[in-house]
Every structure is written in structure tokens, then in C-alpha cells.
N, C-alpha and C positions, 0 to 999 in steps of 0.2 A: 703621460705624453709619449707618443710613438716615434723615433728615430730612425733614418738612414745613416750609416757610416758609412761613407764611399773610399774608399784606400786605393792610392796609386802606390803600388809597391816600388816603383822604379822613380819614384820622388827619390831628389839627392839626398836628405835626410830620414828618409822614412828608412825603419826595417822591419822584419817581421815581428820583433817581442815588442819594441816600439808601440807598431799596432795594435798591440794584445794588449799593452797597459796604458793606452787612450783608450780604448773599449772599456777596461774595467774600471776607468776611472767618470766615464760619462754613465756604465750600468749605474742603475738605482731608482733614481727620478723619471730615467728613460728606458721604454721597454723598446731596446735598441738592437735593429737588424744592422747587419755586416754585409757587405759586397766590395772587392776587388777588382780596379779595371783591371782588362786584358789587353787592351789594345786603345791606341788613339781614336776617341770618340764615344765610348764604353761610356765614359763619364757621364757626360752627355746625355747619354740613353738610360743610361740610369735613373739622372733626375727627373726625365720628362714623362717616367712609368712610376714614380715615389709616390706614393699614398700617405706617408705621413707626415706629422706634425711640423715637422726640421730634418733638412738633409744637411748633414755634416760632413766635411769636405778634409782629408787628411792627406795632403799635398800641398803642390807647389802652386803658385798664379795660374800656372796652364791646366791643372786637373778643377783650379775653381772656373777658371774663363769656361770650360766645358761643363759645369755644373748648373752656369747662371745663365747660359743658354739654353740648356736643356729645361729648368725652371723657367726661363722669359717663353719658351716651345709650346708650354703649356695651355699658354693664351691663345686662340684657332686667330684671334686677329694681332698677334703679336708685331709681324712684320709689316702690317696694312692701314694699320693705322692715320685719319686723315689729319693733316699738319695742320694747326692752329695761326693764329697773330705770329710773323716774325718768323716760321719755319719751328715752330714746338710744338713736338707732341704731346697732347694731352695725358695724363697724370695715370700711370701703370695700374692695371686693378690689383695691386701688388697683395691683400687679401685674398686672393683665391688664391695659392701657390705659398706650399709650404714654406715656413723660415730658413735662411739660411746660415748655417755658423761653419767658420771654418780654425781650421788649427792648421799652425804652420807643418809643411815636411819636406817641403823643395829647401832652392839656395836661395832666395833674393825675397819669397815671403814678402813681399810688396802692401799687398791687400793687409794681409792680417796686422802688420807691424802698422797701417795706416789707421785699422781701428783699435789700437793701443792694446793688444792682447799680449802677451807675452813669448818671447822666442823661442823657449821649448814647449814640446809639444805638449807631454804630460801635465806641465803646468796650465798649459794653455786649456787643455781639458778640463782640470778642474775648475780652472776661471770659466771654462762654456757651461758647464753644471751650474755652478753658482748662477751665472746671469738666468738660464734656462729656469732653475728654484723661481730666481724673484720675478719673472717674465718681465726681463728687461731685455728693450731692442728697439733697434733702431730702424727708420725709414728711409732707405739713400736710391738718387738716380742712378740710372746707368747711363752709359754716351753709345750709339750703336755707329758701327761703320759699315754702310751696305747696308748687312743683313746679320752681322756679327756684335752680339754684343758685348762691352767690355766694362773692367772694372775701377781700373786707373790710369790707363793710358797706351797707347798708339803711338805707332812713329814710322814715317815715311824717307824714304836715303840710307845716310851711312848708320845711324840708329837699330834702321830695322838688319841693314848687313851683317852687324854686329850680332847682332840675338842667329842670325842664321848660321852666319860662322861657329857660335858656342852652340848651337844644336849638333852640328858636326864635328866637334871637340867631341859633346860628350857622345853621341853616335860611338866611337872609336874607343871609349872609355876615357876620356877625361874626367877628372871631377869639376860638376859647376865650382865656382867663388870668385869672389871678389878681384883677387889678382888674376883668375885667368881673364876676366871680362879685361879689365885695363891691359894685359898685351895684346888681347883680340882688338880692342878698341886701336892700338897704335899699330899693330902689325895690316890692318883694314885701310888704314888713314894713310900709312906710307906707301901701302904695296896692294889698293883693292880700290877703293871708293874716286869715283872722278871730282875731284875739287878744281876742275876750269871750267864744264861745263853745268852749269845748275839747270834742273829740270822741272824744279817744282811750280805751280802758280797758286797761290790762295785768292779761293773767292769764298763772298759772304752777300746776303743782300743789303741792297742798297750803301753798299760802298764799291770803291775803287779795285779793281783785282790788282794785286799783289806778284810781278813775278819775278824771274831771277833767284829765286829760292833751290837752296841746297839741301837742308834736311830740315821735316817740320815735326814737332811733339803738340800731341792734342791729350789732354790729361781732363778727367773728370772730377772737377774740383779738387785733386788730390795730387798728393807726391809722384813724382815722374817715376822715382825709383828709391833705395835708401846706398848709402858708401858709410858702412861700420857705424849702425843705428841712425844716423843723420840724414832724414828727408834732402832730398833734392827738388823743391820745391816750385813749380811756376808761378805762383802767386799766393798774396798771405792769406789766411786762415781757410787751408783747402776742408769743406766739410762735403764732398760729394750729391754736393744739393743748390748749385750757383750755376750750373750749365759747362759749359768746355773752356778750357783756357788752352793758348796756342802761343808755343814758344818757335819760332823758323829761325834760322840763320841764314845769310846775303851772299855769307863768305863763309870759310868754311877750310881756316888753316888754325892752327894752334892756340897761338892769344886768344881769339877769339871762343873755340869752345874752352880752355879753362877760363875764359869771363865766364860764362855763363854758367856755367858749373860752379864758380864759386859764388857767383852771384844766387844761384837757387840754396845753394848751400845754405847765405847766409838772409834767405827771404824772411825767415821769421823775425829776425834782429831786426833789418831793416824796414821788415813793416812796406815792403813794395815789390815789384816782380822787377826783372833783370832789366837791363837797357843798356846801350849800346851803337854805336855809328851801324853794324854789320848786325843788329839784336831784332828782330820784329817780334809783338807780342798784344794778345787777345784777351779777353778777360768775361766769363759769363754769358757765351754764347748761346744762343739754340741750334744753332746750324752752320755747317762752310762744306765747302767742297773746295779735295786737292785735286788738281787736273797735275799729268805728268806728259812733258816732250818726249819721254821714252818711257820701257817699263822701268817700275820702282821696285823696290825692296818694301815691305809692307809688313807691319807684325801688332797685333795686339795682346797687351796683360804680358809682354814678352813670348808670345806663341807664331812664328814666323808662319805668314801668310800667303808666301810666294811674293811677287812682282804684279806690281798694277797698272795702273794709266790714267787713275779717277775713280776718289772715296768721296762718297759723300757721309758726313756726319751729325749726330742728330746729340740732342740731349731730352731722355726720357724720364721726366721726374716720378718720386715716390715709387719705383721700379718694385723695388727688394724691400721686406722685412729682414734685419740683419739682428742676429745675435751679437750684441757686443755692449760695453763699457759705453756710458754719454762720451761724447765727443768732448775732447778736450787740447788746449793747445800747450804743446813741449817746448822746453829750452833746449836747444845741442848745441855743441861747441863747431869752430870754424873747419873750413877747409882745406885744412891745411896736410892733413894727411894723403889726400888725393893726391893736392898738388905733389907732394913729395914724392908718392909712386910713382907718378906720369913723368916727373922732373927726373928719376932715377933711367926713366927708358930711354925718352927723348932728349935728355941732356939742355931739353927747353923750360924752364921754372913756369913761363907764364905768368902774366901782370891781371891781378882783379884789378879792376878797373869799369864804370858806368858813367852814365848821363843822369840827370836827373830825370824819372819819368815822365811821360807824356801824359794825356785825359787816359783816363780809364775807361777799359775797351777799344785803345787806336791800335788801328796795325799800322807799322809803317816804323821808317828807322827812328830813333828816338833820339 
């Protein structure tokens, strides 16, 4: 079997010997080529020139978000595709276009931690050899927005402000992690994002548009994000093969996102997606469009996309062949560490608190 190793040198975890002992640990089974981005979009053009078997991805969300573009690039009818029943695109020749596997080396690791690989890297490479020995892998959709395809999730408001703020942290030399995102998050909330006027409108066919929306998350059957190994989940048992799920909020002060936050926290327990007076939420979509009263903040897989006015969103099943471990569903513990972060800045503890849900797949307040 033939390999690509794609290396972002400038992933927050990645470093140079790093990268030598993820190479030497995937040599063997794989007669395996090396490449290095240089620059944003490198990645990209990498995979869409790979000839072999599995392109392996040694970064962060945003060096694989540009890998699984550059593999969906492949296809001359990738973006042309004509929509089915309900606004779905028919089913990815995911077959032609080498496998993909990746290993953690960013800070947030999104993707890899959603198909149960392990947090370091080295380990994680061995566990890609092992699966790659037994040709074990998986088949998962992708969600495109526009033209851009992604792997877990999109966010449109104060969501995306945040990922673009932490681009600029680390720009200047910050390091990503977890505490910087939660002061980016309050220092945006008190001193950046407008919480009186909401901009967003959700449409979908054949139902009602949706507006007064503040910030919305569209996730591909999958975790929104993780807080210290703990998915933050929009709905239970995310396998990235059920279509879009869409979490917005009405209002758009404090209570309100720690509901929701502890409420994704604790989706697996509860066996239900969040809900709330101020909560709206989607379940197994094939399609919606965000329209915005002004420009937005816009970012997918956490890779800020500038400011928009209207995304329309698709769900592409059977996209990717994926290296990884069967899918399986984890226990974590509660939310409570967040809270305590957030409750240490804000001096606001914040109340979980819900409704009982609504039918599945309503938007609307619950």
C-alpha cells in the first residue's frame, strides 16, 4: 500500500522529530511519501495531485478541512452535483479517491477525537498502521457549505467571531488551548459580538423560516467541538451518516449559552438534544440555508471564512472512506468544569436548565 503523509509544521502540537516518529511508525506496511505544507491551501493541493492509496493528514481540523477538499476536488462533478428528494445529494463515488486517515497535531483535534483515535500523535499512528494491516474503515458523509466541504461542524455569529479572534491570538504567537478559547469566548461576549441585534434567518424546505437568530451551529452528525475529552454534542448518537443537525440560539446572553453547553455536554446521558425557551434545534437534515441582515462571521471544521450574507448547506453521504476504529458510543463525565472556568471569568455560574423536547427534527423554541 502507497501513502501520502501531509505535515503541517505549524499545527500547535506538531514538531519536527514528532513528524519523523509518525513517519517511522506508519514505515512498514506503507511505502510512504512525506510532504510539508508551506502555506495555507498547500494541503489542499496536495491531496487533489495524491496518487495513492491513503493520504494521511498530520494536523490540526484545518490542515484535514483542506485535505478533504482537496480529495472531494477530485471528482470534475464534485460541486455540480444535481439534488435529489428533499434537497440530497446523491451518494459520493467515495471509491475513486484515496482513503483518508488522519493523526492528531493541532489544539482541538475535533475530527480525530470523534472517530476514537487516540490524542497523541505517535500512538495514534500506530493505531492508523494497525487499522490500515487489517483494512479496516469507515464510510462517513460530509456537510458542504457553498462550495466548501467540512468535517464536523460550521458556525455562523459569535461562534465563528471566536475561532477568528483565536486565529489572531495565535497570528501574534499565542498558543491554541482550551483556556485561551474560553477568555476569547467572554472577552467577544462582553466587548465584540452584538447580542441586541440578531441577524441570522433559518430556512429549510417546506417549513416555516425561522428568524431573530443570533448564532447558529450546523454539525455533521457529529460533536460541535470537545472541553478536556468531553464531546459537546448536538444530538445523540452523532455517527456522521444521519445528515445535519442545527443548534441556533434566539437570545444570546449567558444563562442561555451555559444551557446549552451543558446541555450538549450532557446529550449522551440524556439520550436527547438541548432545548430551551431561547434553544432552536434540527435533527437529520439534507439541506437549509442561513440568510444574514448583515455580514456574518462564518468558519468551518474551525477555519474562519471571513463574513457572509447566505450559506446554503447540503449533506453528502458516503463522501470519504475513513481510516478508523468502528464507531462507537463513549461515557464522559458532566459539565462542570466548564461551568467553573466560565463561572471564574464572569462571576456568572450559569443554571442547566431545559424543556422537555419537541418531535424530532422541529425548529422552533421548545
Amino acid at each position: 500500500m502507497r501513502g501520502l503523509l501531509i505535515v503541517n509544521p505549524r499545527a500547535t502540537s506538531t514538531t519536527g522529530s514528532g513528524a519523523d516518529l509518525v513517519a517511522r511508525s506508519l514505515d512498514g506496511p506503507i511505502d510512504l511519501d512525506v510532504a510539508y505544507t508551506r502555506y495555507r491551501g498547500h494541503a489542499r493541493e496536495l491531496a487533489a495531485g495524491a496518487s495513492q492509496d491513503v493520504v494521511i493528514v498530520l494536523g490540526g481540523d484545518g490542515a484535514i478541512n483542506e485535505v478533504v477538499n482537496g480529495l472531494m476536488d477530485r471528482s470534475p462533478s464534485a460541486h455540480v452535483r444535481e439534488e435529489g428528494p428533499g434537497g440530497r445529494l446523491p451518494p459520493s463515488t467515495s471509491g475513486s479517491r484515496p482513503m483518508l486517515a488522519v493523526i492528531p497535531g493541532g489544539g482541538g483535534n475535533v475530527f480525530a477525537q470523534s472517530l476514537g483515535l487516540p490524542p497523541d500523535p505517535v500512538t495514534a499512528a500506530g493505531r492508523i498502521r494497525e487499522l490500515l494491516t487489517a483494512g479496516n474503515h469507515r464510510v462517513i458523509g460530509l456537510a458542504l457549505a457553498g462550495d466548501r466541504y467540512f468535517t464536523f461542524s460550521a458556525g455562523l455569529g459569535m461562534d465563528a467571531e471566536v475561532v477568528h479572534d483565536v486565529e489572531d491570538l495565535r497570528a501574534r504567537g499565542h498558543r491554541e488551548s482550551q483556556a485561551l478559547f474560553v477568555r476569547t469566548i467572554v472577552r467577544r461576549y462582553y466587548h465584540g459580538t452584538d447580542r441586541r441585534k440578531p441577524a441570522l434567518t433559518l430556512e429549510r424546505d417546506g417549513q416555516p423560516s425561522v428568524t431573530g437568530l443570533f448564532m447558529g451551529l450546523i454539525t455533521n452528525s457529529a460533536p460541535w467541538t470537545y472541553f478536556r475529552g468531553r464531546p459537546l454534542v448536538p444530538q445523540p448518537n452523532p455517527d456522521f451518516s444521519s445528515g445535519l443537525d442545527v443548534v441556533a440560539l434566539s437570545r444570546l446572553n449567558m444563562p442561555t449559552i451555559l444551557s446549552v453547553i451543558g446541555q450538549m455536554m450532557r446529550t449522551p446521558h440524556r439520550n436527547r438534544a438541548p432545548s430551551g425557551r431561547h434553544i432552536l434545534t434540527a435533527r437529520s437534515l439534507d439541506s437549509l440555508t442561513v440568510r444574514c441582515t448583515r455580514p456574518t462571521a462564518f468558519h468551518v471544521d474551525g477555519e474562519y471564512l471571513g463574513e457572509t450574507e447566505s450559506v446554503k448547506f447540503q449533506f453528502v453521504p458516503q463522501a470519504l472512506r475513513v481510516v478508523a476504529p468502528p464507531a462507537r458510543t463513549s461515557s464522559h463525565r458532566g459539565p462542570a468544569g466548564l461551568f467553573r472556568g466560565l463561572a471564574r471569568i464572569t462571576g456568572r455560574p450559569g443554571k442547566v436548565s431545559g424543556r422537555r423536547p419537541g418531535p424530532t427534527g422541529s425548529i422552533g423554541p421548545r
